[in-house]
N, C-alpha and C positions, 0 to 999 in steps of 0.2 A: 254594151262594151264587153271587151274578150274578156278570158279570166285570167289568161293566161299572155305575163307581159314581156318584153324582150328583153333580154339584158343590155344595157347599152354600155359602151366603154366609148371612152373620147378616142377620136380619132383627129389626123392636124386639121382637117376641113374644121372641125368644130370651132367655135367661136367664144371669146371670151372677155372678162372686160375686168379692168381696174378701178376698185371703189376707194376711196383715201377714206372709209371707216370704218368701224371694229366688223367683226365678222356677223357678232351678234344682230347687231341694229341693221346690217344688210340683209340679214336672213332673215330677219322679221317684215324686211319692208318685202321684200320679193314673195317672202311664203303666203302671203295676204290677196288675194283673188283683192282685193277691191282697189287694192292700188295699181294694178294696172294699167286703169287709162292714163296714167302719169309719168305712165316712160313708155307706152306701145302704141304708135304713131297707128296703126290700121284698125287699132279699138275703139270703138265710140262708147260704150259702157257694158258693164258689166252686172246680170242682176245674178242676186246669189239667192240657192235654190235650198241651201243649210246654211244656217246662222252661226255665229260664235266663232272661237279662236282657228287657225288653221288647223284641221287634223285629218288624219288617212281616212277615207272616204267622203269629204267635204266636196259637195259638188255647186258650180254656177253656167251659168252661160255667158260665151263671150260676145256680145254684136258687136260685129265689125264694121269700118265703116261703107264698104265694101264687100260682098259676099255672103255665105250663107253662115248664119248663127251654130254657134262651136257648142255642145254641151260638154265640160270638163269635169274633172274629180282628179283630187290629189290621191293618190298610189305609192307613196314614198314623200315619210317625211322622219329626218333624223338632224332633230336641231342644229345649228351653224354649221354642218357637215352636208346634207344631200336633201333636196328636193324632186317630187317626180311628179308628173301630169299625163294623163290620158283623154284624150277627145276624139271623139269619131260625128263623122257625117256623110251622109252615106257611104259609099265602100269603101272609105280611107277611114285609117284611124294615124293619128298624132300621139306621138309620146315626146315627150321634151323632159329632162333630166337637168338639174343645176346643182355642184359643185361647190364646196367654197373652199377657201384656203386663207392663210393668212399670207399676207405680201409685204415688200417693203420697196416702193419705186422711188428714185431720187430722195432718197432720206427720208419718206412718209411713208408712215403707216397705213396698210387696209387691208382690203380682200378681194381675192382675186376671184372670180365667179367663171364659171368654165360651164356653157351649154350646149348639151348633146340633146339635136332635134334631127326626130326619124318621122317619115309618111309611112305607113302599109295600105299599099291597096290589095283588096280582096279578087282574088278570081282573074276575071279579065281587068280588071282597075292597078292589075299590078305595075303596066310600067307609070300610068299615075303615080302612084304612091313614089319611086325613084324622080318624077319629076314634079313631085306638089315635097319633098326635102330639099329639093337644091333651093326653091321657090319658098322653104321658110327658112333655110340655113339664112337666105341675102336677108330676107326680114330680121329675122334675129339681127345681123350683123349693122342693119340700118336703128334697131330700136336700143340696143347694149349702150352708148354712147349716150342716152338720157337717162340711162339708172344713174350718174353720180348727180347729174343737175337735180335730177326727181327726188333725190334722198338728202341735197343739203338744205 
């Protein structure tokens, strides 16, 4: 994995989603590699490769249920404020970024969770990398919509 990671800023493509609970117990379910397969429709499981609470440098694998197995590591972590992930396999590398806020939709309270997911391909894999981000922006956009079910 590079050493050196991008800065990401949300842009409107970016995807986001409304949890009706506290900021905390959403960042805790999300910050957690093991929960996962319980809101990410292409995950089949998760084995994790360092133990114990989430923290910067914690890494797992993701198998998919579909395609080739993702090794991860959290790169960014700043309680109920910002999450960060990096995965590469071969010349593409994944960074995905998540946000929180506090919200308040129709008179309820929660947190609004805001995901910035970028591909890079290396070298000649570069226009990859522009076409494996539109191809996880939709995932993201298809998997957001189970984080409130998966967290009540």
């Amino acid at each position: 994995m590079s050493d050196s990671y991008p800065v990401v800023a949300p842009g409107r493509w970016d995807a986001s989603v409304f949890v009706p609970a506290p900021r905390a117990d959403v960042f805790d379910f999300l910050a957690d590699p093991r929960n996962r397969p319980r809101w990410q429709a292409s995950l089949d499981r998760v084995e994790m490769i360092d133990e114990g609470e989430p923290h910067v440098g914690m890494r797992w694998v993701d198998r998919l249920r579909l395609g080739p197995a993702f090794e991860l590591q959290i790169i960014g972590l700043e309680p109920d404020e910002m999450w960060a992930e990096i995965g590469s396999v071969g010349p593409v590398t994944a960074f995905v970024t998540l946000f929180f806020e506090d919200e308040t939709r129709d008179g309820v309270a929660g947190t609004c969770v805001h995901v910035v997911a970028r591909v890079r391909g290396q070298r000649l894999a570069r226009p990859l990398g522009w076409l494996a981000t539109g191809l996880m922006t939709a995932l993201v956009r298809v998997d957001l919509p189970r984080i409130p079910r998966a967290l009540a």
